[in-house]
C-alpha positions, -999 to 999 in steps of 0.1 A, spaced: -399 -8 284 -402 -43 278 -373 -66 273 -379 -85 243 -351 -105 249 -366 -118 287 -402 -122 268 -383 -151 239 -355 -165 267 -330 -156 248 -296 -136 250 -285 -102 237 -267 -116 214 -290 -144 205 -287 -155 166 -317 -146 142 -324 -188 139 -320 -186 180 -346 -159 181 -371 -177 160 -370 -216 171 -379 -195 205 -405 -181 194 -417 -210 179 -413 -230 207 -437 -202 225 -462 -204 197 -469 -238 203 -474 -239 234 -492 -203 238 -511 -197 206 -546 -191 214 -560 -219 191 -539 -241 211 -562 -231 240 -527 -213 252 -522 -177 265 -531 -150 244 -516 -121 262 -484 -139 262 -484 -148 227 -489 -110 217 -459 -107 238 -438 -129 223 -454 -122 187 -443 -86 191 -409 -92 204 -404 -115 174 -412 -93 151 -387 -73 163 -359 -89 169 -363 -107 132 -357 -71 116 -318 -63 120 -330 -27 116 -356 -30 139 -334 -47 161 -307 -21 159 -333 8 167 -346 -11 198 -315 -20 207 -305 15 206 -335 28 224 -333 2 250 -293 9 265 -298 49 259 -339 51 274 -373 58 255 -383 89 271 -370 118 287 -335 136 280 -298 124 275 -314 103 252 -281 88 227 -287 75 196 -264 55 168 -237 81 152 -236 72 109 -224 105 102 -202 109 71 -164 121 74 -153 147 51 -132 144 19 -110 161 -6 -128 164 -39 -105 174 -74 -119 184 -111 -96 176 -136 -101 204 -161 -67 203 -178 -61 180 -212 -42 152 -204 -7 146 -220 -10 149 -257 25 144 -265 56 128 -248 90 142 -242 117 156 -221 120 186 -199 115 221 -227 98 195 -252 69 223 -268 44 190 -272 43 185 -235 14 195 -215 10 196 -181 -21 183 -161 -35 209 -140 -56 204 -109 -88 227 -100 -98 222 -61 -136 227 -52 -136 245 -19 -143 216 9 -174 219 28 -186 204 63 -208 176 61 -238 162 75 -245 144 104 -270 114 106 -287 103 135 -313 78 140 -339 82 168 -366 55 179 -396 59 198 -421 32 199 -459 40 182 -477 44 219 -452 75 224 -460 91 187 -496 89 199 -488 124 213 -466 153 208 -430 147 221 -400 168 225 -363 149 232 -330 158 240 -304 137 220 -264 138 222 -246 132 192 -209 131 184 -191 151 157 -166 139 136 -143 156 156 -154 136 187 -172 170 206 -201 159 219 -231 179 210 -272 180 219 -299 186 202 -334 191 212 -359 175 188 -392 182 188 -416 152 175 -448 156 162 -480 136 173 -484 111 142 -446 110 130 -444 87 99 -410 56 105 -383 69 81 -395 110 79 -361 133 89 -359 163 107 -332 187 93 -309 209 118 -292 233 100 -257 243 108 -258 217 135 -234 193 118 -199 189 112 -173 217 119 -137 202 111 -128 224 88 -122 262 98 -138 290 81 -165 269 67 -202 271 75 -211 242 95 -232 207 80 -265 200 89 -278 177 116 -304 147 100 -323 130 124 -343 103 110 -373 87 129 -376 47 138 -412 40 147 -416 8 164 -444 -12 169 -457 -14 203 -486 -30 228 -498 -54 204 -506 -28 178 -486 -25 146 -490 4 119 -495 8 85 -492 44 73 -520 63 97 -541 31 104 -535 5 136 -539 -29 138 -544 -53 161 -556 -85 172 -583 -101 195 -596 -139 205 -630 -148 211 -645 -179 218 -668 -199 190 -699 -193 212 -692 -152 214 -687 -152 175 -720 -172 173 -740 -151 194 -722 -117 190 -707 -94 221 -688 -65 229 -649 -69 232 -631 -45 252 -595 -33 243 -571 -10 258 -555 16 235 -523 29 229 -539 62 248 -543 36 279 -583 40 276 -608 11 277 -628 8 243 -656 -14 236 -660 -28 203 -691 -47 188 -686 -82 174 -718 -88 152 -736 -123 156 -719 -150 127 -688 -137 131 -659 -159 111 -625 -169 119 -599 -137 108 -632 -113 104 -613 -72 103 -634 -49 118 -626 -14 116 -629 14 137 -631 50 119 -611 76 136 -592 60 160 -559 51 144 -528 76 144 -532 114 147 -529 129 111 -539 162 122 -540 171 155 -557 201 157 -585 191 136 -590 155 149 -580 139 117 -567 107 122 -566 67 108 -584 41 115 -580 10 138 -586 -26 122 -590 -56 145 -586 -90 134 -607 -115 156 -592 -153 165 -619 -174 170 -611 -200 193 -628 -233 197 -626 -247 234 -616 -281 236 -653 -298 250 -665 -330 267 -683 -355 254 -717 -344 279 -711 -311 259 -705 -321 227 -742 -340 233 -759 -311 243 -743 -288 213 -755 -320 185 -792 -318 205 -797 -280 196 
């Protein structure tokens, strides 16, 4: 998992203004119109974006100290605590007196039978992982402070936000009671230089002025870890989307359905000499 942190050169605990004079400072002197490092900026682009979000950050955070994959996976506990709720039904004191006065009424109390409540969890896993179907194992504490576990079982595609409902896997305090529900609610994170907007991907790419004059095929490596080629017609601008059909999140896996992937192309224009410059003015 990358450290996001390492990537800006900043601590843990790093403030939000910390975080993004860093990244500044790395956009200067990385962005690819600068001539800098394009891999680099992604990097730092990513991490930014982020470590901006305190709910981003949170869920990374989390994800990060407890692991992305595999089992024993913990995750943040905002689980609610029961309460005692009352209805007033009675009238309240129409008349006022002493002890035997017949214009005193007393206010009576109706209890509503207390229930367990529900647990909340939040669990992150980062977009290349809901490429594909995942199943997780997450601990969890009750209000009581037992520890419990959970095995969660993600489909390819998950939307950020959806929740998965558990039921009778939530709080047990009270005796005699049926048992609260579990929530777990997803954190999708973007990952790999891709970000996501409902089922589609985005992403971006730099080519040079001469490739967007004359056209090519760019290569780019997919949140499946493939190699796919991708045609840059001739006269290409600045910030050009091109999309590709079908290959953005899974929608349905079974019947192939899925988003699409957009990529936005940097032109770059290479600082020249003045022999070059020459020959570009002769053609």
């Amino acid at each position: 998992m990358k450290d996001y942190y390492q990537i800006l050169g900043v601590p843990e605990n790093a403030s939000n203004d910390q975080i993004k004079k860093a990244f500044k400072e790395i956009a200067k002197k990385e962005h690819p119109d600068r001539g800098g490092d394009e891999a680099k900026f992604k990097e730092a682009n990513e991490a930014h974006d982020t470590l901006k979000s305190s709910q981003k950050r949170h869920d990374y955070d989390t994800m990060r100290k407890f692991g992305g994959t595999g089992q024993g996976q913990g995750f943040n506990f905002t689980g609610d605590h029961p309460f005692f709720n009352e209805d007033v039904f009675a009238d309240f004191f129409s008349g006022f007196g002493g002890q035997g006065n017949p214009t005193m009424r007393t206010r009576t109390f109706r209890s509503n039978p207390r229930g367990n409540r529900n647990v909340q969890v939040r669990m992150a896993i980062s977009i290349k992982e809901a490429m594909n179907n995942n199943e997780k194992t997450i601990s969890y504490k009750l209000p009581s402070g037992r520890e419990e576990f959970a095995t969660v079982k993600i489909p390819a595609g998950v939307q950020h936000g959806i929740n998965f409902k558990f039921t009778g896997m939530g709080d047990d305090s009270i005796r005699n009671m049926p048992r609260g529900d579990l929530m777990v609610q997803m954190s999708v994170l973007d990952s790999d230089g891709y970000t996501r907007q409902g089922n589609d991907l985005y992403t971006d790419k730099t080519i040079d002025c001469f490739q967007a004059i004359r056209g090519c095929d760019i290569e780019l490596r997919t949140l499946e870890d493939n190699i796919m080629k991708v045609r840059v017609p001739s006269g290409t601008q600045h910030g050009t989307l091109l999309s590709v059909k079908g290959r953005g999140m899974p929608v349905h896996k079974s019947l192939n359905i899925r988003g699409n992937l957009y990529v936005k192309l940097l032109v770059l224009i290479p600082q020249l000499s003045a022999a070059d410059l020459k020959i570009i003015k002769d053609l």
